[in-house]
Backbone as a ProteinNet text record, in pm:
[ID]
protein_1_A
[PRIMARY]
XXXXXXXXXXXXXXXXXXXXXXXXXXXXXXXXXXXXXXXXXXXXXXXXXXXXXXXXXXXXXXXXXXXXXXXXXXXXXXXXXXXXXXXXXXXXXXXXXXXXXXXXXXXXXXXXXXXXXXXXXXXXXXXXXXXXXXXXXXXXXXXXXXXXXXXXXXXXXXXXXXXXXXXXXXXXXXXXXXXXXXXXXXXXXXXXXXXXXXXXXXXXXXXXXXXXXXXXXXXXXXXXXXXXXXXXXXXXXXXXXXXXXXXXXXXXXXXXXXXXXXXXXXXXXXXXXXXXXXX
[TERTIARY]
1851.8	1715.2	1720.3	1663.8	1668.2	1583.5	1483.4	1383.4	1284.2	1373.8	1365	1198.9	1111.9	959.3	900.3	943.6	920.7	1005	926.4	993.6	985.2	892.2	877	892.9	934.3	926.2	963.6	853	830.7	850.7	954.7	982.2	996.9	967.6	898.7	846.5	786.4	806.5	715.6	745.9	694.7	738.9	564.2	623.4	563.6	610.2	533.8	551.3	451.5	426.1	446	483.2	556.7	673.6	705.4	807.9	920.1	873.2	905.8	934.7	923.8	927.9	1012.5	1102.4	1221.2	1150.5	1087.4	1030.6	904.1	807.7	731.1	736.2	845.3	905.1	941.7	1005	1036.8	901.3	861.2	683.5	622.2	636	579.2	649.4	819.3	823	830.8	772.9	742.1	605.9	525.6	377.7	307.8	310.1	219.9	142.9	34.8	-118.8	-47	-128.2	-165	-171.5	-325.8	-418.2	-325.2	-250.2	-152.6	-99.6	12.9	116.7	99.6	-43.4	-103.2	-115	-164.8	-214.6	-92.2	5.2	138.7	198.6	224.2	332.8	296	149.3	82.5	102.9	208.7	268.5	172.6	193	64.8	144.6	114.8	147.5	101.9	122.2	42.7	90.8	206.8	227.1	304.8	235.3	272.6	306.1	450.4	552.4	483.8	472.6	400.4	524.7	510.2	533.3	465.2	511.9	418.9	534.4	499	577.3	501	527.4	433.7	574.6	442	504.1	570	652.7	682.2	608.3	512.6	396.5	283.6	282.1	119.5	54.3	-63.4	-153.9	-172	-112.4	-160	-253.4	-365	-423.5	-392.8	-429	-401.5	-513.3	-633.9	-758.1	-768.5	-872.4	-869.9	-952.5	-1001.2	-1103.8	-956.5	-1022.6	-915.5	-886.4	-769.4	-675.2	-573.5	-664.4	-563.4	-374	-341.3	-224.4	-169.6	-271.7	-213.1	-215	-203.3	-142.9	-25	-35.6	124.3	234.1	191.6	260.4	310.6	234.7	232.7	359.8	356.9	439.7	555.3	598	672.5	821.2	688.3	782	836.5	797.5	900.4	962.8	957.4	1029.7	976.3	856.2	814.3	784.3	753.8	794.7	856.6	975.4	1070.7	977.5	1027.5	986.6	1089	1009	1102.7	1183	1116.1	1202.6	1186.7	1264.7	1215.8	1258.7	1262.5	1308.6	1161.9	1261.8	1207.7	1239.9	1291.4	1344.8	1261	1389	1287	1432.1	1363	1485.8	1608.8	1576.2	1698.5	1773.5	1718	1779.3	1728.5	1748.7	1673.9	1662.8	1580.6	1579.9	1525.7	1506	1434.3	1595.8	1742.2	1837.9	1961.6	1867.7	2000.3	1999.7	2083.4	2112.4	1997.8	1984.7	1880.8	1906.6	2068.9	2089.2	2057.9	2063.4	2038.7	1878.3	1850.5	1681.3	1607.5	1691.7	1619.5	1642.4	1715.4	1806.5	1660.7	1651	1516	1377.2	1352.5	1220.1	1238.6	1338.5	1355.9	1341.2	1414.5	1408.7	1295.6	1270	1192.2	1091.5	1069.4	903.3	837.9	726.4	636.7	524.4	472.6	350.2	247.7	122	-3	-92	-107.9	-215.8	-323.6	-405.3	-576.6	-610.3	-533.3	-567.7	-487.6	-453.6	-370.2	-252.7	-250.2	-59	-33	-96.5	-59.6	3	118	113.6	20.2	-26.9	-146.4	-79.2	51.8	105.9	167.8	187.9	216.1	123.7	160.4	93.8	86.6	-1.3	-60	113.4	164.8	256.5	384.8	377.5	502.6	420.6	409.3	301.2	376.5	354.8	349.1	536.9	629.3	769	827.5	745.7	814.4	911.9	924.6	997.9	1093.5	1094.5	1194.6	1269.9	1247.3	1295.6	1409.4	1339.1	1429.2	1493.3	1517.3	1617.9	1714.3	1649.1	1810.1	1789.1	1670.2	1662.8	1660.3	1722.8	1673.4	1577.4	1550.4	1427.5	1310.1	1403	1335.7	1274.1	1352	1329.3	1254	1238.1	1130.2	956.6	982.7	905.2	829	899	848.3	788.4	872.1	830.5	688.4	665.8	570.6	420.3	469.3	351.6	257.8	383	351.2	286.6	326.1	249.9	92.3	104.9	-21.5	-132.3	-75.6	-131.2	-184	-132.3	-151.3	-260.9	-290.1	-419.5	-533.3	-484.5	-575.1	-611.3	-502.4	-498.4	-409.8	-420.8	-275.8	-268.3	-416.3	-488.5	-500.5	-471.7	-516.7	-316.6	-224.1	-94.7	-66.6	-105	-61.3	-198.3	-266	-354.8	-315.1	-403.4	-394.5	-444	-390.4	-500.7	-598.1	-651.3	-763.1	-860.5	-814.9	-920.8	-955.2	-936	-960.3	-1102.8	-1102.8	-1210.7	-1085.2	-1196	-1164.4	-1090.7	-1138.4	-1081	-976.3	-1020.2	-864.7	-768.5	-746.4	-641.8	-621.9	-699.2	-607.9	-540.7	-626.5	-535.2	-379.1	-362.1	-237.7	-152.9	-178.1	-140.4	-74.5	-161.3	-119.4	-7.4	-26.2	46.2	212.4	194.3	338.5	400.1	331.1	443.7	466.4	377.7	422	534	510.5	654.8	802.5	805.7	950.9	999.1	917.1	943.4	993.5	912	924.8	913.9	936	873.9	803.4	800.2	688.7	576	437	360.3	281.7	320.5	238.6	85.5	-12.8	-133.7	-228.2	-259.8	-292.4	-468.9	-558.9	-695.3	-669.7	-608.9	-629.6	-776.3	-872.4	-987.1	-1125.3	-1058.3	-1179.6	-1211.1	-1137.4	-1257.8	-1332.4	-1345.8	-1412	-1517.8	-1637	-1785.8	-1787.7	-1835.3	-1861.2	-1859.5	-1931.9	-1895.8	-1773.9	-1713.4	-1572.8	-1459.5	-1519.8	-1431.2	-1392.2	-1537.3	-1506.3	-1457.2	-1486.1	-1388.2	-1219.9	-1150.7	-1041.5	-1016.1	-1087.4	-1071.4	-1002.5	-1105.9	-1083.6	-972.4	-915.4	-842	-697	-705.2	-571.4	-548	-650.2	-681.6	-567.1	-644.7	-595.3	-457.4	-426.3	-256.6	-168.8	-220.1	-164.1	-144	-240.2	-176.7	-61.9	-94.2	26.2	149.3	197	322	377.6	247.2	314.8	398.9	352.4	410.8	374.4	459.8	443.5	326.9	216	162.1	90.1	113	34.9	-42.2	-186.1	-318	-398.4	-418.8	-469.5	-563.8	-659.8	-834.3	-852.6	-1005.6	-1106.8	-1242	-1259.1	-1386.3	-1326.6	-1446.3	-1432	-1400.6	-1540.4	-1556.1	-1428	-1387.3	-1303.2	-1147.5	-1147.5	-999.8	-1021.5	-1155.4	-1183.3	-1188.9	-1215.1	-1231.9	-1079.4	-1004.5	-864.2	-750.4	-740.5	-640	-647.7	-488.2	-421.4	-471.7	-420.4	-418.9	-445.9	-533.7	-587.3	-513.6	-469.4	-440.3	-528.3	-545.2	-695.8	-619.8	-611.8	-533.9	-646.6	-600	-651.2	-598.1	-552.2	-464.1	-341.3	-299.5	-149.6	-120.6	-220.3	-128.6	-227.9	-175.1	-262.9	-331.1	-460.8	-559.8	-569	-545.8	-603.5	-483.1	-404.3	-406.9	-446.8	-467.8	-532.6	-575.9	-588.3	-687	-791.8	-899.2	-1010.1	-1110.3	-1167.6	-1241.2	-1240.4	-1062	-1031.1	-1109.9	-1039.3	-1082.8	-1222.3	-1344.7	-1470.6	-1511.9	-1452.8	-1487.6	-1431.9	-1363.2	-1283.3	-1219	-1332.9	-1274.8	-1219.1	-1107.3	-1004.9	-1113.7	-1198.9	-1264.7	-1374.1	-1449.7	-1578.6	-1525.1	-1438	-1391.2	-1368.6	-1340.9	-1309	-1462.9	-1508.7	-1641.7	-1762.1	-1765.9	-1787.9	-1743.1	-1616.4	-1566.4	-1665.2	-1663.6	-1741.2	-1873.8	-1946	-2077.5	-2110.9	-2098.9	-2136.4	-2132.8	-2056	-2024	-2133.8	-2134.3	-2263.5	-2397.8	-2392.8	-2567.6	-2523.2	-2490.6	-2485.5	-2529.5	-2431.7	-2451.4	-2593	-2618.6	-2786.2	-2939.3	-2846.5	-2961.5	-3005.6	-2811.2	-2844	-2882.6	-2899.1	-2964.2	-3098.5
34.2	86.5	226.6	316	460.7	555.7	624.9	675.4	773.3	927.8	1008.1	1045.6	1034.3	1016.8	929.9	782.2	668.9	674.2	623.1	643.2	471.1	421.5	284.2	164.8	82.5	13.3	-134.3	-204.5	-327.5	-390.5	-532.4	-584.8	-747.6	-796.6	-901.5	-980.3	-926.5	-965.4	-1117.2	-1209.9	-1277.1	-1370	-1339	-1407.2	-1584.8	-1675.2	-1851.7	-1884.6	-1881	-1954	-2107.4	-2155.6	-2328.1	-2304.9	-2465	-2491.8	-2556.5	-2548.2	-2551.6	-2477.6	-2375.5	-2260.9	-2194.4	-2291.1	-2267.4	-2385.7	-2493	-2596.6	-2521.3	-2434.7	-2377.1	-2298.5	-2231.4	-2116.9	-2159.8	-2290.8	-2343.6	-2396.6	-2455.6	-2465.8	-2349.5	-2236	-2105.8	-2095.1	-2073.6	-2028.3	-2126.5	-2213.3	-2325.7	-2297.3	-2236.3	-2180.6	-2248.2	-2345.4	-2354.4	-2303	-2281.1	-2189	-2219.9	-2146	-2120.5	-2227.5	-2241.2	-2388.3	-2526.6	-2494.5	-2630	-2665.5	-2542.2	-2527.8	-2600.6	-2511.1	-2560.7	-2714.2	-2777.7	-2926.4	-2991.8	-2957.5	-3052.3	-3040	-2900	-2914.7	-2847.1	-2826.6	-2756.6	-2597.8	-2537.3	-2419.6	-2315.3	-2200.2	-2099.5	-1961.6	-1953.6	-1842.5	-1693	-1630	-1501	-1362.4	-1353.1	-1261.4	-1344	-1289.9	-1327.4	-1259.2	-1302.3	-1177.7	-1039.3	-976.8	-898.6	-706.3	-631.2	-520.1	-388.6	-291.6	-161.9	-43.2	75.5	174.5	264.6	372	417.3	585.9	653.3	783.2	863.9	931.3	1041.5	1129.3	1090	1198.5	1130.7	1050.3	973.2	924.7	912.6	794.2	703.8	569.1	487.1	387.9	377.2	235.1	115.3	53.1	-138.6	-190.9	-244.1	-276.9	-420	-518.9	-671.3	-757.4	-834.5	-964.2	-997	-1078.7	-1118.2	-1199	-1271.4	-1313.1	-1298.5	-1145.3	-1119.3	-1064.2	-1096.4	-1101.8	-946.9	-877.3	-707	-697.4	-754.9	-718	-750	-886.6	-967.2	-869.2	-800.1	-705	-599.7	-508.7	-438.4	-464	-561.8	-631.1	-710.7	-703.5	-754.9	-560.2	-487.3	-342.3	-296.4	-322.8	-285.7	-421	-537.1	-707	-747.2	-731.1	-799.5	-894.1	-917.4	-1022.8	-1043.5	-1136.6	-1148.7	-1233	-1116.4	-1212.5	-1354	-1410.3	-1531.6	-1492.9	-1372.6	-1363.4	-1205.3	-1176.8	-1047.6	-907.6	-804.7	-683.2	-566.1	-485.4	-396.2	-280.7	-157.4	-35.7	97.6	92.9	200.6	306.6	469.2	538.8	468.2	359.7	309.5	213.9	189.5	135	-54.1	-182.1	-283.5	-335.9	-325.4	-389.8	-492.9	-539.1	-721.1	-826.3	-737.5	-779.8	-759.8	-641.4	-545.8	-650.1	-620.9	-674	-698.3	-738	-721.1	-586.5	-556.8	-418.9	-307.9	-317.3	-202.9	-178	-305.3	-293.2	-235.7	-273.7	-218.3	-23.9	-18.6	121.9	168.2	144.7	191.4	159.6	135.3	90.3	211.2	232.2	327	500.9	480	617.3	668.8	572.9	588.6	554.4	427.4	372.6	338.4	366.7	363	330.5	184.1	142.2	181.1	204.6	224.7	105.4	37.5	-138.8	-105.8	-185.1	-230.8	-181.7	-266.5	-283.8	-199.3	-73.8	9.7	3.7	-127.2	-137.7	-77.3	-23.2	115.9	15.1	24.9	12.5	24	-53.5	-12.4	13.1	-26.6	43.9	167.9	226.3	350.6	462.2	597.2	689.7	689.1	816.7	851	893.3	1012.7	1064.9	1027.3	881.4	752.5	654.6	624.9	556.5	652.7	763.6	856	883.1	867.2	936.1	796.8	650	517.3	521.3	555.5	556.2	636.6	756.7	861	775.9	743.4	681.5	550.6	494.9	400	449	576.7	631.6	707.4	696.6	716.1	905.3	954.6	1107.8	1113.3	1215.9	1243.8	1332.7	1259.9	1304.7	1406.5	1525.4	1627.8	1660.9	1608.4	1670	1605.5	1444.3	1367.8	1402.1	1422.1	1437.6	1569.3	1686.3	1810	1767.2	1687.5	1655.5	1544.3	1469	1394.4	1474.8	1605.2	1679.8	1735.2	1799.1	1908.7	1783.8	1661.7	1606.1	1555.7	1517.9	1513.1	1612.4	1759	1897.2	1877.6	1806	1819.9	1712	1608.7	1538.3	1574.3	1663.3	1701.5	1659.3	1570.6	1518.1	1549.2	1680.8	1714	1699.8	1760.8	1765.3	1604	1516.1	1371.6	1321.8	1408.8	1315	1258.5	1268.2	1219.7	1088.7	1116.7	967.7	846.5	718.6	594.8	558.1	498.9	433.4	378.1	345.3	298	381.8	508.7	591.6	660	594.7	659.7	582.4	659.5	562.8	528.3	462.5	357.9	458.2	596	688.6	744.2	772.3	845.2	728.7	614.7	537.1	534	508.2	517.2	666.1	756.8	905.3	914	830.3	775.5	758.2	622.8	535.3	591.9	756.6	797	926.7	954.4	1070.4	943.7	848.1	757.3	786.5	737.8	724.9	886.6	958.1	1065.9	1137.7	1119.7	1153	1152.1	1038.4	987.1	1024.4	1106.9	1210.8	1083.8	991.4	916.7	948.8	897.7	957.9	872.3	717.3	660.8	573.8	610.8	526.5	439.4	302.7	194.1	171.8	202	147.2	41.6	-73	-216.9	-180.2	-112.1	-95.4	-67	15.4	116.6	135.8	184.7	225.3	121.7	14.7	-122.4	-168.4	-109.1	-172.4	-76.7	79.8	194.1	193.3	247.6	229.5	358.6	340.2	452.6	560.5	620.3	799.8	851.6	734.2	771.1	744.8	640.2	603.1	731.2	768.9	874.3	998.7	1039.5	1095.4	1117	975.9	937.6	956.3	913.6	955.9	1114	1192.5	1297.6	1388.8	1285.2	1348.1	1295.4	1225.1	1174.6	1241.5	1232.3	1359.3	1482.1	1550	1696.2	1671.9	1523	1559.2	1523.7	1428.6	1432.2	1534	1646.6	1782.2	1886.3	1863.3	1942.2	1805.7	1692.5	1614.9	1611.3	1558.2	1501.2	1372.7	1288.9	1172.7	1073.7	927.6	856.2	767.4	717.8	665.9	519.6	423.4	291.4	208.6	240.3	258.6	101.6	8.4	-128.8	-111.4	-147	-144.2	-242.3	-292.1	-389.2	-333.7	-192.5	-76.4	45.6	-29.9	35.6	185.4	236.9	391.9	443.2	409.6	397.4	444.1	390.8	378.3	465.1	490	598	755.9	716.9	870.8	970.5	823	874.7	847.3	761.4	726.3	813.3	878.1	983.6	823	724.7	583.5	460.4	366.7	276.1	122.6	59.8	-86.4	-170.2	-263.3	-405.7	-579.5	-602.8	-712.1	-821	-955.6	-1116	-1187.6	-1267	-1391.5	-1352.1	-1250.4	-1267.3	-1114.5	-1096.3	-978.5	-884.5	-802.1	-625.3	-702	-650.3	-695.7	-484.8	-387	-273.9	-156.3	-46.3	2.3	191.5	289.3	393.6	480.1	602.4	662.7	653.9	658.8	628.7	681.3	803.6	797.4	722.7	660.6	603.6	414.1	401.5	266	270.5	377.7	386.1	352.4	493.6	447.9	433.5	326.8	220.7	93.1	23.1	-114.1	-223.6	-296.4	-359.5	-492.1	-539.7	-647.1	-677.6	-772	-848.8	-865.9	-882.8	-857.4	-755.6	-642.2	-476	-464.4	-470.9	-425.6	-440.8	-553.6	-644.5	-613	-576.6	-492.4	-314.4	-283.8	-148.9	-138.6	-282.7	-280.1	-138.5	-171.7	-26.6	69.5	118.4	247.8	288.9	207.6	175.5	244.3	84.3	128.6	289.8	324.4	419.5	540	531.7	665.6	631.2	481.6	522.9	561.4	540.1	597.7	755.6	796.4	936.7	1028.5	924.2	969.6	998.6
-1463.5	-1459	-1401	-1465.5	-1397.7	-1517	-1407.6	-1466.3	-1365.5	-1379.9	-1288.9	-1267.9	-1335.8	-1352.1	-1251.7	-1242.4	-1186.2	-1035.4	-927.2	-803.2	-752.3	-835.5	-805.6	-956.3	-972.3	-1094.9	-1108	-1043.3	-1020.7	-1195	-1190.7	-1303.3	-1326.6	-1419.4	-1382.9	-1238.2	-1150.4	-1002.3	-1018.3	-910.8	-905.4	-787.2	-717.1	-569.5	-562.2	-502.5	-504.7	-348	-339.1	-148.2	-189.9	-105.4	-18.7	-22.1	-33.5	43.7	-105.4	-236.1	-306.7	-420.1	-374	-533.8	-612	-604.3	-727.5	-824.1	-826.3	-895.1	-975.2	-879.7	-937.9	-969.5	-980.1	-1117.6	-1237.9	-1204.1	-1373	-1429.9	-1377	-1408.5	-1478	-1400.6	-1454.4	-1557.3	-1553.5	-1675.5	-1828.8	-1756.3	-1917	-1954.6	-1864.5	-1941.4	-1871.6	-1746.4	-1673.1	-1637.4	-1630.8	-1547.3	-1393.2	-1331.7	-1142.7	-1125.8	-1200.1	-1155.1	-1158.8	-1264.1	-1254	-1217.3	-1170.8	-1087.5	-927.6	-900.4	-791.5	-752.1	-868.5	-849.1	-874.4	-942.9	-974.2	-799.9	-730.7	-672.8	-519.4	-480.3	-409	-350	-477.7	-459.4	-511.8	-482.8	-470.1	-575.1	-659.8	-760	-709.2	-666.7	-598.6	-670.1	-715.2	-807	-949.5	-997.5	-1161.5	-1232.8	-1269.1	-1388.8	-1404.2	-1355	-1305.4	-1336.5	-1373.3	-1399.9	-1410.1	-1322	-1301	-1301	-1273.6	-1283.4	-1190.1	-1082.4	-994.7	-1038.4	-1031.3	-1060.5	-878.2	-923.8	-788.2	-770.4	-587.1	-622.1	-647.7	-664	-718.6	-627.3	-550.7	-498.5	-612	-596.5	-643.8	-630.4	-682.5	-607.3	-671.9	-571.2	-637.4	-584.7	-666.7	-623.5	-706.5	-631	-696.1	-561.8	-618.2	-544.5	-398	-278.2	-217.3	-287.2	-243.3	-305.5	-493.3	-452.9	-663.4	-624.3	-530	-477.2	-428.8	-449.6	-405.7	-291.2	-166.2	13.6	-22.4	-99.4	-97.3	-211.7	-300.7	-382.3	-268.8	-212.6	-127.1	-42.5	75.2	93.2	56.4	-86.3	-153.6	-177.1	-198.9	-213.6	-110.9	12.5	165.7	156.6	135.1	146.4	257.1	325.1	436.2	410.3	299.5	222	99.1	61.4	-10.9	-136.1	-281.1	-363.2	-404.3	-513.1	-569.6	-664.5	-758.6	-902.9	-875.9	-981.9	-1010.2	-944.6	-1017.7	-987.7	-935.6	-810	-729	-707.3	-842.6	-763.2	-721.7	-669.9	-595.9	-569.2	-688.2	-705.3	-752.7	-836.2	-894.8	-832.5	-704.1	-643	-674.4	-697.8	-678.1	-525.8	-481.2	-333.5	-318.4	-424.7	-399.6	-399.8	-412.5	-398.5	-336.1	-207.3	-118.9	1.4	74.9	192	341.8	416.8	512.6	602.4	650.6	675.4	617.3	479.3	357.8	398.7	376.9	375.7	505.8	609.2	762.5	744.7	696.5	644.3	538.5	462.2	348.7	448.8	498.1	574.8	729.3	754.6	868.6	789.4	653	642.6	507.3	385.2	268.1	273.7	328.4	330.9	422.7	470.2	590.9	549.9	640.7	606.9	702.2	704.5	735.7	722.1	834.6	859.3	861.6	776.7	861	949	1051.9	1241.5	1293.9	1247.3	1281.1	1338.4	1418.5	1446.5	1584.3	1685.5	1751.2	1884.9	1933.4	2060.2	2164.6	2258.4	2328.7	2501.5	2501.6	2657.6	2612	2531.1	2487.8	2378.7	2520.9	2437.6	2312.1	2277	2096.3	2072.3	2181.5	2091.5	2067.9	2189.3	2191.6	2047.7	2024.7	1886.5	1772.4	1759.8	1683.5	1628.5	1790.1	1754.3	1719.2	1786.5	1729.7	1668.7	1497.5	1390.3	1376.1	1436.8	1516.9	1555.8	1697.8	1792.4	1738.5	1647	1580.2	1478.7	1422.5	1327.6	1418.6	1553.1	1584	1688	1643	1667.9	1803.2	1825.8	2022.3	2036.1	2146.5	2284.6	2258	2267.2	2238	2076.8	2019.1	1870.4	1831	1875.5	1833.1	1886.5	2000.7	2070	1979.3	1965.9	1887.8	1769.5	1693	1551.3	1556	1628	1708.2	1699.4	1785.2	1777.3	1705.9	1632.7	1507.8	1420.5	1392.9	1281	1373.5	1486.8	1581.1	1545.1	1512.8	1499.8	1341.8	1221.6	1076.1	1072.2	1179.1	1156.7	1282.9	1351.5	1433.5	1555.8	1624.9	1722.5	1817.5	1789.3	1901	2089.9	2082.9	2227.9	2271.9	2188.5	2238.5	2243.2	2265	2205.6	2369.8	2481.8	2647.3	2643.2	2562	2583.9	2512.3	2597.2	2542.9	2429.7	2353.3	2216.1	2238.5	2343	2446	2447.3	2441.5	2458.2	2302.6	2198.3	2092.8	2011.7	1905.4	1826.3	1696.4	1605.4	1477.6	1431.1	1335.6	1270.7	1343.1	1484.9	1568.6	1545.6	1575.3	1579.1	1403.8	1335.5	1211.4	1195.8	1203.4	1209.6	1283.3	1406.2	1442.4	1369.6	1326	1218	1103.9	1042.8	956	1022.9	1110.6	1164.8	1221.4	1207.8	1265.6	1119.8	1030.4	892.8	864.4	877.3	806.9	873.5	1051.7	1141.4	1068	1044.6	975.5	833.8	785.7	654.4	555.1	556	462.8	334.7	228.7	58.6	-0.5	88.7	47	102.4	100.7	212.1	182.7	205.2	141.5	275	173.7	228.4	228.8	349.6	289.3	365.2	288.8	297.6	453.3	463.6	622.9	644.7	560.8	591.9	594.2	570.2	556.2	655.2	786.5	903.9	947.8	925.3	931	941.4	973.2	961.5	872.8	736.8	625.9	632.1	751.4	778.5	758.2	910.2	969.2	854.6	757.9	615.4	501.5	473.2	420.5	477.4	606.7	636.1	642.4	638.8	665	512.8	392.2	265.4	217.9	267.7	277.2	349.2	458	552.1	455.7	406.6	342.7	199.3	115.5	20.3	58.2	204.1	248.5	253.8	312.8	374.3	239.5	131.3	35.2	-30.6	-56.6	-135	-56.7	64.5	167.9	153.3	177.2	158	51.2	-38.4	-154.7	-170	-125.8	-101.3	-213.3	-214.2	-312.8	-314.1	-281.7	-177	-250	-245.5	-268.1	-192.5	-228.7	-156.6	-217	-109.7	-134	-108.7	-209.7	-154.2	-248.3	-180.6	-270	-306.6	-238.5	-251.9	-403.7	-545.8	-624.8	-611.9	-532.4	-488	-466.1	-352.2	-262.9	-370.2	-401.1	-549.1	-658.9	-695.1	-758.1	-697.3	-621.4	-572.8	-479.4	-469.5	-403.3	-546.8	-628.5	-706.7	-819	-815.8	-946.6	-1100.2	-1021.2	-1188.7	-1056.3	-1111.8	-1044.9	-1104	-1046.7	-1132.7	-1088.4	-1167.2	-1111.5	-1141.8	-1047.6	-1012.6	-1031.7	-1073.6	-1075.4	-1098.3	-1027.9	-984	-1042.6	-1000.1	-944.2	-1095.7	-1133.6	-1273.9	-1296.1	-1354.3	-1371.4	-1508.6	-1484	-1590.9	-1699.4	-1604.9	-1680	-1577.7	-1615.1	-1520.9	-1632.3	-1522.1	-1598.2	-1517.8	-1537.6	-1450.5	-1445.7	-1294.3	-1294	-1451.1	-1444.8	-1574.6	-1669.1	-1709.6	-1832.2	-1810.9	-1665.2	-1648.9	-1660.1	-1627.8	-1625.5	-1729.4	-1813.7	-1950.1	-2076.1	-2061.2	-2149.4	-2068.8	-2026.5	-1945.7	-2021	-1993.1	-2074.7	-2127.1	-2030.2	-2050.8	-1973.1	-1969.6	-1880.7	-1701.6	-1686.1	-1566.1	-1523.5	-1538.7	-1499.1	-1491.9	-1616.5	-1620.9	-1520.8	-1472.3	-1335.8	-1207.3	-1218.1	-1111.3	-1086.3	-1199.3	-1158.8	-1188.1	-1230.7	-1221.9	-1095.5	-927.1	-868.1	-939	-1006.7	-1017.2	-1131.9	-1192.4	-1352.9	-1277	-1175.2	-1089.7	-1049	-981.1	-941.6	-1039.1	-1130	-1273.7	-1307	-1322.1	-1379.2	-1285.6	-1158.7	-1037.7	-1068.8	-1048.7	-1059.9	-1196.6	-1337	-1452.1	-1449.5
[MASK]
+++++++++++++++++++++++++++++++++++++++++++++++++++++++++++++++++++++++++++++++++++++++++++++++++++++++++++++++++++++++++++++++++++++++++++++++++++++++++++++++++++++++++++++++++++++++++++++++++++++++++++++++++++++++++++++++++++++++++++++++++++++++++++++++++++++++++++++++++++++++

């Protein structure tokens, strides 16, 4: 597999929660449904043969109802959680089949995730929070500490890097959050709806603030949301997940207007109301 365009290229993936899911793979692949799978063997289908391609450089989003299996995809591309089947490269590399050393090795230096609940240490400073991932690749003292800052300085929190996360708000601690991954000059930043516990102002702000730092990085970035808006207004190509597989993927306008089916369509009912408010 190699495809200098593609920085990511998920292939047949397919992840099965219990305690049985080598049984409910052969199930699957005899043409079993979910639903069946489910009731035969109480195993949980969450990604389904499933294939994408994410460009170098792209915000991608991955948007879908809870449970259409995109945290667990998300999580499947760093291996925080291990799939069952299926291929994962990344730069050519498959990592749904490297070693657990290899993998601590790609997670220290290529991919950096950004949480919900932001993640932040709370007995350590913004700019101990911030050099974390430094610190565990190994860099010294000083240099971390510098490099710490300067990215403190690219989200605007520089004057806050000797304080507690205690003393921040919702948006400052995710601004953290985003100033930790970007520290570690990662190339790729997986996002699992960072901005969904936000109160709307501070949301769209953080929209915007990631917008700005994406045209200065340029990073690879895979962005989990369940807020249509939200995916439209940040995603280069949007994919729309349900039970466990991409129903449409496209750039926003295209998904707007040319929805694959009654379900997409449903999905952006908002966006509909919206256009005919402002007609």
């Amino acid at each position: 597999m190699g495809n200098s365009e593609f920085k990511i290229c998920l292939e047949n993936l397919i992840k099965i929660y219990g305690d049985k899911p080598h049984l409910a793979l052969k199930l699957f692949r005899e043409g079993k449904t979910r639903d069946d799978i489910l009731q035969l063997t109480n195993q949980v289908v969450s990604i389904a043969d499933l294939d994408l391609k994410i460009k170098q450089g792209e915000l991608f989003v991955i948007m879908g109802m809870s449970g259409s299996g995109k945290s667990t995809l998300v999580r499947c591309i760093n291996r925080l959680i291990k799939p069952t089947s299926g291929h994962i490269y990344i730069d050519g590399e498959d990592i749904a089949h490297v070693s657990e050393k290899r993998m601590r090795e790609i997670r220290l230096h290529k991919i950096s995730m950004v949480f919900q609940q932001f993640g932040l240490f709370p007995h350590k400073s913004v700019t101990e929070n911030v050099e974390y991932g430094l610190k565990m690749q190994g860099v010294a003292k000083v240099k971390r500490r510098q490099k710490s800052l300067d990215t403190l300085a690219s989200v605007g929190l520089e004057q806050w890097a000797e304080r507690s996360p205690s003393d921040l708000s919702g948006g400052m601690k995710q601004r953290v959050g985003l100033a930790r991954a970007l520290a570690t000059d990662a190339e790729i930043l997986l996002m699992d709806e960072p901005f969904s516990a936000l109160d709307p102002l501070i949301r769209r702000g953080m929209q915007q603030e990631l917008l700005r730092l994406q045209t200065e990085f340029q990073k690879t970035i895979i962005f989990i949301s369940h807020d249509v808006h939200e995916a439209c207004k940040l995603g280069d190509r949007i994919a729309v997940m349900k039970e466990g597989r991409i129903i449409q993927v496209g750039t926003p306008k295209a998904i707007i207007n040319q929805p694959a089916n009654d379900y997409i369509r449903s999905f952006l009912q908002d966006i509909y109301d919206a256009q005919n408010i402002l007609q």
